[in-house]
DRENMITI-41829 format. One record per residue (C-alpha): x, z, y; residue in one letter. Coordinates in steps of 0.5 Angstrom, whole numbers, always signed. Example, Ala and Ser with C-alpha at 12.3 -4.5 7.8 and 13.67 -1.06 7.14 Angstrom:
<recs>
      px      pz      py   res
     +25     +16      -9     a
     +27     +14      -2     s
</recs>
This chain:
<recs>
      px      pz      py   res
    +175    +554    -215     x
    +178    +561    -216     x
    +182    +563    -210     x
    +176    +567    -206     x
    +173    +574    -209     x
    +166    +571    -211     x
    +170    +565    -214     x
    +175    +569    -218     x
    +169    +573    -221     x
    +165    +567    -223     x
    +172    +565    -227     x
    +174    +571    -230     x
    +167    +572    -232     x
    +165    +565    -235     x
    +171    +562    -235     x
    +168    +556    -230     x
    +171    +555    -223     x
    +166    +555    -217     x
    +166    +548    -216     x
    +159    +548    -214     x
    +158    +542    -208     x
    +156    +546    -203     x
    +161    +543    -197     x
    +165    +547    -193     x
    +165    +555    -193     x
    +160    +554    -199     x
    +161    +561    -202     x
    +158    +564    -196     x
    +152    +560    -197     x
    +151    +562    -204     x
    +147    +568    -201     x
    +141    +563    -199     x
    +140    +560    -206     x
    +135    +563    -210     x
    +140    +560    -218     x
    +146    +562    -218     x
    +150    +558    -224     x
    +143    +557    -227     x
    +145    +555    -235     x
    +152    +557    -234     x
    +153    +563    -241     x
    +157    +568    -237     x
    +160    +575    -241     x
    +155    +578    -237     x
    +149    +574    -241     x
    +153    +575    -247     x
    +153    +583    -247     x
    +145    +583    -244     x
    +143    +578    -250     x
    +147    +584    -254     x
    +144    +590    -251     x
    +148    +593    -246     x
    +147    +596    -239     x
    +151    +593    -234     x
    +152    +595    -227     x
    +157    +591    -221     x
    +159    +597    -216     x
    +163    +593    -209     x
    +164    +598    -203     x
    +161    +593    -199     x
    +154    +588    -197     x
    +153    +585    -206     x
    +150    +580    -202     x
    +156    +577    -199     x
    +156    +571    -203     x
    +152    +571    -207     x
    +155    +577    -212     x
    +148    +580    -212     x
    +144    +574    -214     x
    +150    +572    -219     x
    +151    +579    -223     x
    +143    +579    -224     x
    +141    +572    -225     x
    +148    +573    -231     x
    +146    +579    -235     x
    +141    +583    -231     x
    +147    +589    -227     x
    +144    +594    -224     x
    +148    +593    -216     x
    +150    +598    -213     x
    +154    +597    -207     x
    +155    +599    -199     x
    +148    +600    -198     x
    +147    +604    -204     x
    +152    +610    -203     x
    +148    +610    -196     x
    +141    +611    -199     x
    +145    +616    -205     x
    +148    +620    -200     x
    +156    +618    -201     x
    +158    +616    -194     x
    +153    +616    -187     x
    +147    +613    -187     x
    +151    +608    -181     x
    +158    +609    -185     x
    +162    +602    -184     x
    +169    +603    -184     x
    +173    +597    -180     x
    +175    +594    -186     x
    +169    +591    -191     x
    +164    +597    -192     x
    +167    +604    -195     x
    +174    +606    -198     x
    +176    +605    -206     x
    +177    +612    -204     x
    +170    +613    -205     x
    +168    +607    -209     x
    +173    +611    -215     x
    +168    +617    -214     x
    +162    +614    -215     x
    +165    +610    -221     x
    +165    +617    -225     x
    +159    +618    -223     x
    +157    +611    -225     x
    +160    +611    -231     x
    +159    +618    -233     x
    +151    +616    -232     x
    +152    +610    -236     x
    +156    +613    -242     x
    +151    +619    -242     x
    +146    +613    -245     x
    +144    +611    -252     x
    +146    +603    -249     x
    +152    +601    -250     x
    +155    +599    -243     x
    +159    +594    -239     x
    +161    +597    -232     x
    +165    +592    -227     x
    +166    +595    -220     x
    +171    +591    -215     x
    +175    +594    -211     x
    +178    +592    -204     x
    +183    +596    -200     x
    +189    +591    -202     x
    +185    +585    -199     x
    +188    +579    -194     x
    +190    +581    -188     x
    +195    +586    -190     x
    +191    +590    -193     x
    +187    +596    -191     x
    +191    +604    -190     x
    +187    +609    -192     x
    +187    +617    -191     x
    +191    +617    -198     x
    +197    +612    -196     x
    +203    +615    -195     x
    +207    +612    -191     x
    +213    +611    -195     x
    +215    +603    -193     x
    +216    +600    -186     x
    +211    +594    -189     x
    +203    +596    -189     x
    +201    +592    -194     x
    +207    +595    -198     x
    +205    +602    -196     x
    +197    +599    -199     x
    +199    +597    -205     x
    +203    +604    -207     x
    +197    +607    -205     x
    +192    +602    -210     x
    +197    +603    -215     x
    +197    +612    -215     x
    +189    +610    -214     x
    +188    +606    -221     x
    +193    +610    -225     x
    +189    +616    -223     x
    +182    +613    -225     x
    +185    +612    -231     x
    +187    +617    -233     x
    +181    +620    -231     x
    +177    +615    -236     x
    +182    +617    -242     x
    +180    +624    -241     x
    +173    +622    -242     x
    +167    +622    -248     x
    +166    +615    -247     x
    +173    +612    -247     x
    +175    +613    -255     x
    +170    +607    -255     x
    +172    +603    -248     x
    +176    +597    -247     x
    +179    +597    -240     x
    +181    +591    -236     x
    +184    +590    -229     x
    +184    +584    -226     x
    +187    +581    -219     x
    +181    +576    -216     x
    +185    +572    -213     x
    +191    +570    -210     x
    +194    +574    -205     x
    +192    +571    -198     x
    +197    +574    -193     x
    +203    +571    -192     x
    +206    +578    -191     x
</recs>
């Protein structure tokens, strides 16, 4: 019940795995349910009851599985996904890559963003963004990959690498990181056989 991208933020956000009996490929229907875990107490439900903001950035339709329904219903996150960076001028109001939607490239840059709106608040605030260049099948290779492999996925994994460490030490440099706790998480398991 953790080895796909909603059932991985299910878990590391209740500690539940996504056993819900809905047959096969259930994780996609989870779009057509109006509760999504009603009664489960998540992190996010817990945060919310002590009044922080919280917000889920994805580059991609946060329709997809049910994320939207599931960040909302469990903490009242504001969503901000594909369709967002659209409407905010990020990307093309028809941009979408090959991949899922847009780059972790451009969903770094609108996490400053983000963060930067949510620490200049008097709220304490929980800002959970997931990202997507390292996914199954081999990966996605950005404009910023380098090419100093003979394998893509090896190639990818360097660049999402460079990308982290840099948002990173973007963070420590802030206001807002004094006062922040940092954690990084893989969703689930890797599913090439790369």
């Amino acid at each position: 019940g953790t080895g796909w991208t909603m059932a991985a933020l299910l878990a590391t956000t209740s500690g539940a795995p996504f056993s819900f009996p809905l047959g096969e490929n259930g994780h996609n229907k989870m779009v057509y349910r109006e509760k999504f875990a009603s009664g489960l107490t998540t992190l996010g439900d817990i945060l919310a009851e002590k009044g922080y903001r919280q917000e889920f950035l994805c580059g991609s339709d946060a329709s997809f599985a049910g994320r939207d329904t599931y960040f909302r219903q469990h903490g009242n996150y504001e969503i901000f996904d594909l369709f967002t960076a659209r409407e905010e001028g990020y990307v093309a109001s028809n941009y979408h890559n090959k991949w899922w939607g847009f780059e972790d490239e451009i969903l770094y840059e609108i996490a400053k963003d983000e963060l930067l709106e949510l620490a200049s608040g008097d709220q304490p605030f929980n800002f959970t963004m997931l990202t997507v260049d390292t996914h199954h099948v081999d990966g996605y290779l950005c404009k910023l990959c380098e090419r100093d492999y003979g394998n893509r996925l090896a190639n990818v994994v360097n660049c999402a690498d460079r990308q982290l460490a840099a948002f990173i030490a973007w963070c420590q440099e802030q206001d807002f990181y004094e006062n922040t706790t940092i954690v990084i998480t893989g969703d689930h398991p890797r599913m090439d056989t790369t």
